[in-house]
C-alpha positions as CSV (number, residue, x, y, z in Angstrom):
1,X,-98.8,163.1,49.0
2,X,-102.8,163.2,48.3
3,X,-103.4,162.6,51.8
4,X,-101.1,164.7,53.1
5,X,-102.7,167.9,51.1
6,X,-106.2,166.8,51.9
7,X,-105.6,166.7,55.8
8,X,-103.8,170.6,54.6
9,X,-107.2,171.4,53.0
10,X,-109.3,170.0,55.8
11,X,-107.2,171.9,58.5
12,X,-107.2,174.8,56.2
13,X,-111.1,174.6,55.7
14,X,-111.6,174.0,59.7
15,X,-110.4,177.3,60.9
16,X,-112.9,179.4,59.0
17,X,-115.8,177.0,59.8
18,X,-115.2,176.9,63.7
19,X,-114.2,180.8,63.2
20,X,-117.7,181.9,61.5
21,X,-119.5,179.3,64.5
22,X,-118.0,181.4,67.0
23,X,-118.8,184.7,65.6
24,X,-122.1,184.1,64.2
25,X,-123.1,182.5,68.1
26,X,-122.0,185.9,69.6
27,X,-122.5,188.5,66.8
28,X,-123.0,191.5,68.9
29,X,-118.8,190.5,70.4
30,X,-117.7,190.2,66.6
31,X,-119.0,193.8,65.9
32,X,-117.7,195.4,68.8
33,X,-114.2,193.5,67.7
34,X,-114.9,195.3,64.5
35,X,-115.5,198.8,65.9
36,X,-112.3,198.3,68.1
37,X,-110.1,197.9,65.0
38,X,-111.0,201.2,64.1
39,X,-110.3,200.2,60.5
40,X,-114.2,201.5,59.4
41,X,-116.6,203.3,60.7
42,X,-118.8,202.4,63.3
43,X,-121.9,202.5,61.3
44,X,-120.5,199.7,59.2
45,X,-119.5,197.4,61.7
46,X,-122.7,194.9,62.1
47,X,-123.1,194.6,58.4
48,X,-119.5,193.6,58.5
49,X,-119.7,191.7,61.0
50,X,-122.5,189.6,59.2
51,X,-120.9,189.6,56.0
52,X,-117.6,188.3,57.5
53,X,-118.9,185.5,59.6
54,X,-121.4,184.4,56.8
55,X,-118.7,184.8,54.0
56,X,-116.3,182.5,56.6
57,X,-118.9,179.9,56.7
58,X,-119.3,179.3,53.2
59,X,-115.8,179.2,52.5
60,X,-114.9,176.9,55.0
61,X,-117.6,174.5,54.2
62,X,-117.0,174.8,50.7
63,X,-113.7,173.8,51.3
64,X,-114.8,171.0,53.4
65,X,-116.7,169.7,50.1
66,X,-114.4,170.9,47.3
67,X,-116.6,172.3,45.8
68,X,-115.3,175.8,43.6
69,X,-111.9,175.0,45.5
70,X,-109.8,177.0,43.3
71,X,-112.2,180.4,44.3
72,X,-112.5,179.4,47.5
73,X,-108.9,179.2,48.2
74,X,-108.8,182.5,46.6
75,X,-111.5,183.9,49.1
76,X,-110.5,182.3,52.1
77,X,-106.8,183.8,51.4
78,X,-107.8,186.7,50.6
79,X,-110.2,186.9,54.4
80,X,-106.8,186.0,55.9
81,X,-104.7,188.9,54.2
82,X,-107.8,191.1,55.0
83,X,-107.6,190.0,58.8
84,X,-103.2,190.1,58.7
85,X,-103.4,194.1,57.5
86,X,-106.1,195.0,60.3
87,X,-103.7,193.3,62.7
88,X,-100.6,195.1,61.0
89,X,-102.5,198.5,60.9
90,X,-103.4,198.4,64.8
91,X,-99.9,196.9,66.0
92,X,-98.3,199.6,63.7
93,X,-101.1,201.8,66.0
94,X,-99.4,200.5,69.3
95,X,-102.6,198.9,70.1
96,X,-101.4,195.9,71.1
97,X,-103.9,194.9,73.8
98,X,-107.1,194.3,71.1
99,X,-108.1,190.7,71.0
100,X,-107.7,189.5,67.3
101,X,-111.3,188.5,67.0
102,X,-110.1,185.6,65.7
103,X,-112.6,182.6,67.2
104,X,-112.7,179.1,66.6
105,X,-109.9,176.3,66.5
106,X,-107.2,179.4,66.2
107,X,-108.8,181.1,69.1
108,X,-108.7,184.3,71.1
109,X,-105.7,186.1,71.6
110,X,-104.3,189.3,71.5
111,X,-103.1,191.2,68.8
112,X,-99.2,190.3,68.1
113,X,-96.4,189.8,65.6
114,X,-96.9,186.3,66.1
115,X,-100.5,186.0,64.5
116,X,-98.5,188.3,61.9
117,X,-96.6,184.9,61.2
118,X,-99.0,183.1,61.7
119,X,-101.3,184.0,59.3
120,X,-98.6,184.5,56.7
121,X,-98.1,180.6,57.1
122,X,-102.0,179.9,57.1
123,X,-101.7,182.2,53.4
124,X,-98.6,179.5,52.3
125,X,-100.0,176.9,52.8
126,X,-103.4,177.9,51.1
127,X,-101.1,179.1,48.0
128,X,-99.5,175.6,48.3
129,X,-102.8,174.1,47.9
130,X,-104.1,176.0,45.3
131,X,-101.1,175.3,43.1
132,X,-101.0,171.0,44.0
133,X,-103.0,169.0,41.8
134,X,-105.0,167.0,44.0
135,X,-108.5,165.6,43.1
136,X,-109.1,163.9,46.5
137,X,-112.1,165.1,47.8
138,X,-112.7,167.8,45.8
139,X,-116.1,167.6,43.8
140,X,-115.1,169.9,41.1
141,X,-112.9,167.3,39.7
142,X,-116.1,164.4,39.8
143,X,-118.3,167.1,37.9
144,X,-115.1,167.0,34.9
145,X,-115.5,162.9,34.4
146,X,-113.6,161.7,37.2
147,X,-115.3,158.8,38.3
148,X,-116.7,159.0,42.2
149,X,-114.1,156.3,43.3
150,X,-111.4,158.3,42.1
151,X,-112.4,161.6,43.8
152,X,-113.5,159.7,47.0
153,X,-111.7,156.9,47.6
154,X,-111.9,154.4,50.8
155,X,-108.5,156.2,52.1
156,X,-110.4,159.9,52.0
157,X,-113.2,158.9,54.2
158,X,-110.4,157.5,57.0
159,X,-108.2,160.1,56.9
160,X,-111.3,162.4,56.9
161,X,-112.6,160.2,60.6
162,X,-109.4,160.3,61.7
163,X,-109.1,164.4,60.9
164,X,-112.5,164.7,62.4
165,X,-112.0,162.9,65.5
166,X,-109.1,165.0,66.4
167,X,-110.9,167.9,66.1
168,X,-114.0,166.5,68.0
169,X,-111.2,165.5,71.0
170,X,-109.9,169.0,71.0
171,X,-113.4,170.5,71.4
172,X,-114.2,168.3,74.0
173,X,-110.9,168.8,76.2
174,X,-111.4,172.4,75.7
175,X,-115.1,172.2,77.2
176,X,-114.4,169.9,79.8
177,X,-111.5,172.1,80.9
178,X,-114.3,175.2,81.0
179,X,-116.5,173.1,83.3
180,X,-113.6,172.3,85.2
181,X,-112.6,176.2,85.5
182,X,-116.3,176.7,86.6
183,X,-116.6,174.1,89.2
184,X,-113.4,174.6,91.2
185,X,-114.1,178.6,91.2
186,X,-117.9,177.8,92.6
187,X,-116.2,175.3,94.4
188,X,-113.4,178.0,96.3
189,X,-116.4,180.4,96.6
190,X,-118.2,177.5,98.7
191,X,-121.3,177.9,96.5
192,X,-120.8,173.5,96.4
């Protein structure tokens, strides 16, 4: 079971992490996802923008550590119900066509009842996690006497290469299938 909710907490604690990367590479794209929301004014939209991918970041990565894991669960569910309303309000809208904004290992897409759903399962299974006792990983429970072994045992750091390396094989397919994209398009313009 503690293996099973710390690859849950690392796949939890990977979607804001790749999400933030995304936004914070291309910040000027995240505000202009903001402003098509139409949720707050213009004005407020590259402050939130910063705020959002920065606050993402440290969530995730605190996460990652375990570190405050209680409050960053808390955080990081309440970024997702934050994100699942603007959805709601837009489809409600019948403005279906905006891209979710989303970034990262969940992606682009557009708006849809489906990221509805979801989200509301990303949300359970963050509740889930805040509610298991688990003190794999998780540094909080090493700073209240735990001893290191106990918090990071031999099994953590293979389940946490294994987690990784299946991450780092999805990034890689997905750039190798861009190049590919981009080569056979310059290759049916004869620019090769």
């Amino acid at each position: 079971m503690e293996i099973l909710l710390l690859f849950l907490r690392l796949g939890i604690a990977i979607i804001p992490v790749t999400s933030a990367y995304t936004k914070m590479r291309d910040l000027a794209n995240h505000e202009q996802s903001i402003q098509n929301y139409q949720i707050i004014p213009d004005r407020y939209a590259k402050p939130a923008a910063k705020f959002d991918a920065i606050a993402e970041m440290m969530v995730g990565l605190l996460l990652l550590v375990g570190l405050f894991y209680k409050v960053s669960l808390i955080f990081f569910t309440g970024l997702i119900v934050l994100y699942t309303l603007a959805i709601l309000i837009n489809l409600r809208r019948g403005r279906s066509s905006l891209s979710c904004g989303c970034g990262g290992i969940v992606g682009e897409k557009p708006i849809s009842w489906k990221l509805i759903f979801r989200n509301l399962s990303i949300i359970m299974v963050a509740v889930m996690l805040f509610f298991s006792s688990t003190k794999v990983g998780i540094l909080d429970y090493y700073a209240s006497t735990s001893s290191l072994n106990e918090v990071y045992p031999p099994l953590y750091f293979i389940a946490s290469f294994c987690f990784f390396g299946i991450i780092a094989t999805f990034f890689v397919l997905v750039e190798v299938k861009k190049i590919n994209h981009h080569f056979n398009r310059l290759l049916h313009r004869g620019e090769i």
